[in-house]
N, C-alpha and C positions, 0 to 999 in steps of 0.2 A: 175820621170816618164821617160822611156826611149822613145825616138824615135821612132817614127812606120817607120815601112820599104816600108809604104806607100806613099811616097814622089815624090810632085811637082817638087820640085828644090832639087838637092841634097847639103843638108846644113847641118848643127843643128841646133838643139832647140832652137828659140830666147826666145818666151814665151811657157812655159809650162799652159796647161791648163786644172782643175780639171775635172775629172769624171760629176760633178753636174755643173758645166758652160757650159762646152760640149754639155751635153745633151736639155741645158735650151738654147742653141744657137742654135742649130738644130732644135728644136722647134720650133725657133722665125724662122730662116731660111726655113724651110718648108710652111711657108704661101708665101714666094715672088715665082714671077714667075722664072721658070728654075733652083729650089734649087740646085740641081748638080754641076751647072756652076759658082755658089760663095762660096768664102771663104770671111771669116771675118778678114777687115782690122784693123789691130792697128795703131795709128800714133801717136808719142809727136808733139803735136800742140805750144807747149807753155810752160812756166812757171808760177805757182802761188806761190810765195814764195819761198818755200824750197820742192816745189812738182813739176812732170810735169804735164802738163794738156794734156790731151788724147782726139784724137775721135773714135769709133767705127765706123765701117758700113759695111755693106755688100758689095762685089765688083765683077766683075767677075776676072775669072781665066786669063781671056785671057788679063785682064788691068794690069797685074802686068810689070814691068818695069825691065831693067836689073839692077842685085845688087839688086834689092829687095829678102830678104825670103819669099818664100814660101813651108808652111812643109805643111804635110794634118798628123793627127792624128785621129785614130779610127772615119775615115769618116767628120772628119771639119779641110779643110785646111784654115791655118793661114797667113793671109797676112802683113810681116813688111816693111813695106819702106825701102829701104838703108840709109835715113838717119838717121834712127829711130832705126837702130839695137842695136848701141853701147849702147843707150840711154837706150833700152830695155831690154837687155842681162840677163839674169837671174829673170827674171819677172815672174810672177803669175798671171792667169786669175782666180778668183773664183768669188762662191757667196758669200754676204755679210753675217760675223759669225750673226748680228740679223735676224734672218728669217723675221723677220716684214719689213725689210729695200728689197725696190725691187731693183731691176737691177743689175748690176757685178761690182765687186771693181776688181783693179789691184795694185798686192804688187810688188811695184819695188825695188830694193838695192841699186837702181842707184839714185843719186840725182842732181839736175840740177846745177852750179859752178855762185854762189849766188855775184862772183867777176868776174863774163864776164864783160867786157863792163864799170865796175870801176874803174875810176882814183883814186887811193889809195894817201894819203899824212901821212902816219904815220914816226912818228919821237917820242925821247924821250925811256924811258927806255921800260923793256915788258909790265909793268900796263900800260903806254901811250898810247904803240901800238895795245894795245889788246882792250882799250875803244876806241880808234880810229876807229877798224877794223871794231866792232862791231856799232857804229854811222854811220859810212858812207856805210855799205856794207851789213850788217847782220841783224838787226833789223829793217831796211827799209823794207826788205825780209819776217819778221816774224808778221813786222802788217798787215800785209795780212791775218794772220789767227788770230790776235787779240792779238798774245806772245811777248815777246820779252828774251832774254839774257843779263845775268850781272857779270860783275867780280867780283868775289868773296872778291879776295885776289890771291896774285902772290908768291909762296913759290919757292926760287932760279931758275927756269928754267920751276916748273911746275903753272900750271896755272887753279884754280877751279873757276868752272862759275857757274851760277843758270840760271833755266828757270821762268819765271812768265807769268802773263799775260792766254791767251788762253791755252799758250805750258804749265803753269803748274797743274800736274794730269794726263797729255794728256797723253795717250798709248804710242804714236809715237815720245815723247820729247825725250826719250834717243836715239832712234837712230836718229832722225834730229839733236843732242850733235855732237853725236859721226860722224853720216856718211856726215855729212854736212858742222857742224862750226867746227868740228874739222879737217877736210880736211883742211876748209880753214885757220885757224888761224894755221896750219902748212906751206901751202902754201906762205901765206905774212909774216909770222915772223919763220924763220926757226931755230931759238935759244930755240923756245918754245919747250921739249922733254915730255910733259906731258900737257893732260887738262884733270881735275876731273872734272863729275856732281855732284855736292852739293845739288842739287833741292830737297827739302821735297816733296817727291809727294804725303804724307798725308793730305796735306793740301790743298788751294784753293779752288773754286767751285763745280769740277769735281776730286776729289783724288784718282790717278790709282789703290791706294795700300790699299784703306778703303774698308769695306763690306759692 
């Protein structure tokens, strides 16, 4: 979706936001007093896991702050925090694909660095380092939503993991693999030039890949 040339702050696009969110937020916006005067705030609040966690709300126009985005598209401007931009950068406001399921999902690419704030003590070869990373940084991360990660097997420099737990089946396990642990298990062992998902996603309680 390109930019509307109707614009707050002259910026781009932090979040793009669907036709059918748009409208469903207008909507909701149309009952507060002075609809006009607000645009709808996005913020990263937090982290759960290997997700961030968000608040919506309505704001006005005139509260936004320097460094914050503000775009207006086909009549709903979008208010991001400045510290929430980077965070946000290529995001996605939609409805949720179950039509039964109420209120707005947001697909981000971005994922939150599950090794902020981690004092790492990995030592020993890459199988070492890689059970290690994953014990003190990574699966801490992923009981949160009930998963965890495991090393497969270590073949010369590449490294194949498995997802179990809640992440296996899960829609969103490959790329939490990929956009997440594999960030990071590049980031603290830089010898690693490969990490495969091995994960059966036929199997488990929830199997992404069964009819």
């Amino acid at each position: 979706m390109a930019p509307d040339t109707d614009t707050t702050v002259a910026t781009d696009t932090i979040v793009t936001v669907t036709d059918q969110a748009r409208a469903k937020v207008l909507e909701i916006r149309g009952n507060e007093p002075e609809p006009e005067s607000l645009g709808l705030r996005i913020e990263v609040v937090g982290a759960s896991g290997v997700e961030y966690a968000y608040d919506l709300a309505f704001e006005a126009l005139t509260e936004a702050a320097e460094g914050d985005s503000v775009v207006t598209t086909d009549g709903l401007p979008v208010i991001v925090p400045a510290d929430s931009v980077d965070k946000l950068r290529g995001a996605t406001l939609d409805l949720p694909a179950n039509a039964n399921q109420g209120g707005l999902v947001i697909r981000n690419p971005n994922r939150p660095d599950p090794l902020a704030g981690v004092e790492l003590d990995l030592h020993g070869d890459i199988a070492d380092k890689v059970r290690q990373l994953l014990d003190q940084a990574v699966n801490p991360m992923l009981a949160a939503h009930g998963g965890f990660a495991s090393l497969v097997g270590v073949e010369d420099t590449k490294v194949f993991l498995s997802m179990g737990g809640g992440c296996q089946g899960c829609a969103v396990s490959a790329m939490t693999l990929r956009e997440g642990i594999e960030t990071q298990i590049r980031a603290a062992i830089p010898e690693v030039t490969e990490i495969i998902d091995v994960t059966d996603h036929d199997a488990g309680e929830n199997p992404y890949y069964s009819e």
